[in-house]
C-alpha positions as CSV (number, residue, x, y, z in Angstrom):
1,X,-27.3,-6.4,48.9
2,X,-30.9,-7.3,49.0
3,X,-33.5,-10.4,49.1
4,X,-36.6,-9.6,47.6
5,X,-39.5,-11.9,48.4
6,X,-42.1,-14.1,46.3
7,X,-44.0,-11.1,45.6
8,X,-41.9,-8.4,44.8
9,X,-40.4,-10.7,42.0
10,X,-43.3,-11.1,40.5
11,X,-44.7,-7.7,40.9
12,X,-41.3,-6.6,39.8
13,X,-41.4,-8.6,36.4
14,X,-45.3,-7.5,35.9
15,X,-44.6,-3.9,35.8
16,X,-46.7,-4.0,38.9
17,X,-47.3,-0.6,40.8
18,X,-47.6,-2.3,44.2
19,X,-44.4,-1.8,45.2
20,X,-43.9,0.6,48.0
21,X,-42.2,4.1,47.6
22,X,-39.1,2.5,50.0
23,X,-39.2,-0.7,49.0
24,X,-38.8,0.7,44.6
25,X,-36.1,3.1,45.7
26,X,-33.8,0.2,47.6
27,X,-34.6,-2.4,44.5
28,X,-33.3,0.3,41.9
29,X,-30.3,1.0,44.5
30,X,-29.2,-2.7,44.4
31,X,-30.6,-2.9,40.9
32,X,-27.3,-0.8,40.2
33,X,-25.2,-2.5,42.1
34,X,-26.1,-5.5,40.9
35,X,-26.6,-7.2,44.6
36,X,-30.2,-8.3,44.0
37,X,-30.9,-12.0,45.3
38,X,-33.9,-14.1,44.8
39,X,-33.7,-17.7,47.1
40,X,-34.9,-20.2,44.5
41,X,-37.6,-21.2,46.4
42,X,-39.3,-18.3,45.3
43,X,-39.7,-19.8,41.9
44,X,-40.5,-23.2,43.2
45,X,-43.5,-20.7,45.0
46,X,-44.5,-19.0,41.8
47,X,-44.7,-22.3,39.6
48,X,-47.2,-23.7,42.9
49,X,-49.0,-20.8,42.7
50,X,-49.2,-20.6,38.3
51,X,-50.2,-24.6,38.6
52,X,-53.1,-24.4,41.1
53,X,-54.2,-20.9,39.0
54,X,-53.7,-18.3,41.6
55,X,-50.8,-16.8,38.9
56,X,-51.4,-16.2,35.5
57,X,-48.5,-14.1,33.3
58,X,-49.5,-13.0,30.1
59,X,-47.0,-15.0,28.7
60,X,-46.2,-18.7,29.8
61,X,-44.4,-19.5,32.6
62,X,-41.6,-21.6,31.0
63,X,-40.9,-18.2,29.1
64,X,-41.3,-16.3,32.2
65,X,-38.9,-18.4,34.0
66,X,-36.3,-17.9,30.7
67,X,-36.5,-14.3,30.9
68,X,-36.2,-14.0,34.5
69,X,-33.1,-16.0,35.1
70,X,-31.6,-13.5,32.1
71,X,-31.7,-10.8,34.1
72,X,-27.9,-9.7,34.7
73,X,-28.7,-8.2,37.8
74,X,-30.9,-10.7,39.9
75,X,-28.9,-13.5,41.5
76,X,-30.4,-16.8,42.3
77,X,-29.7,-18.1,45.5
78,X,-30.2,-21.8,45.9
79,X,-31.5,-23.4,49.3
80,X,-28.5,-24.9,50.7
81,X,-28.2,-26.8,53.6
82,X,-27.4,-23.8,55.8
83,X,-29.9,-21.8,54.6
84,X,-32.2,-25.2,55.4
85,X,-31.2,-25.9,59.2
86,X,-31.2,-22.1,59.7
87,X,-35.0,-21.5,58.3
88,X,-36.3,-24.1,61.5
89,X,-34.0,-22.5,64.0
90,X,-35.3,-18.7,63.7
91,X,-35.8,-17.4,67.1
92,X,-39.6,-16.5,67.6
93,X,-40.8,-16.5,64.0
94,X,-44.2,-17.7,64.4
95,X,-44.8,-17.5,60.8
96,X,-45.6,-21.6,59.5
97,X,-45.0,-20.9,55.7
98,X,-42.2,-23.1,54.8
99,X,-41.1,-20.6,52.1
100,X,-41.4,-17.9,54.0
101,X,-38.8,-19.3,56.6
102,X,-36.2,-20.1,53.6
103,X,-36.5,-16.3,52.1
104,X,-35.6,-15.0,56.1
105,X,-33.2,-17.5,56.3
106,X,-31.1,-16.7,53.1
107,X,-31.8,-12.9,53.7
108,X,-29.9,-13.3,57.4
109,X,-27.2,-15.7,55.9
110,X,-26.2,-13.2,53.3
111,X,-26.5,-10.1,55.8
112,X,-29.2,-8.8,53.4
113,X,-32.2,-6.6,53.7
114,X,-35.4,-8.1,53.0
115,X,-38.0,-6.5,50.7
116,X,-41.8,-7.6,51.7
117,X,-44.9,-6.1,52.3
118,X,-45.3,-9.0,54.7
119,X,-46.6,-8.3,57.6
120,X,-45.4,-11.4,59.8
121,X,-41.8,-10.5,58.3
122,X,-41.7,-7.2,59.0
123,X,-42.9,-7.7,62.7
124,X,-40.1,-10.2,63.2
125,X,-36.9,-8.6,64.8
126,X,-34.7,-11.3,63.5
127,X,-34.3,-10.0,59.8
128,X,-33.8,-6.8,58.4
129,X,-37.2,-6.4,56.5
130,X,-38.0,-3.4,54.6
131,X,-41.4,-2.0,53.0
């Protein structure tokens, strides 16, 4: 099983070449398998970032949203109140983003690997982060 972070969905649904060798070959792995996991505050992230303009799909993001919660194989996984105490209590993760926090928390509650090209994630020891 795998969390992918805020970016790698959307890169993922652009058809976006950013994604690292690694970090392709474990999404079409889980793909598969049908064990990919998105925490929902990944989309609450993406509509912030398509209101304030820093996102623009070339279709609208109501469809966007539509298509991408049709995808068989991505499973949305909703910020529960584990996932919410655990995301404050993460030994020395410096890293302030709120969202951020959530993704690594629902990533170690599942026992999930984490795809980011994050750098603050990837330094942190308490996640299994993987670009």
């Amino acid at each position: 099983m795998i969390v992918i972070d805020t970016h790698v969905l959307v890169w993922w649904s652009t058809k976006s070449k950013k994604l690292s060798k690694k970090a392709a070959q474990e999404f079409e792995i889980h793909k598969k398998r049908q064990e990919v996991c998105v925490s929902s505050i990944s989309l609450w992230e993406i509509a912030l970032l398509v209101k304030k303009g820093k996102i623009n799909f070339t279709i609208g993001f109501d469809i966007w949203l539509k298509e991408i919660e049709s995808v068989s194989f991505l499973r949305f996984i909703p910020v529960d109140n584990s996932i919410a105490i655990n995301s404050i209590n993460l030994p020395d993760f410096t890293n302030k983003d709120p969202a951020d926090k959530i993704i690594v928390a629902t990533a170690i509650n599942l026992g999930a690997k984490l795809i980011t090209s994050d750098r603050r994630i990837l330094n942190y020891k308490g996640v299994n982060a993987i670009w």
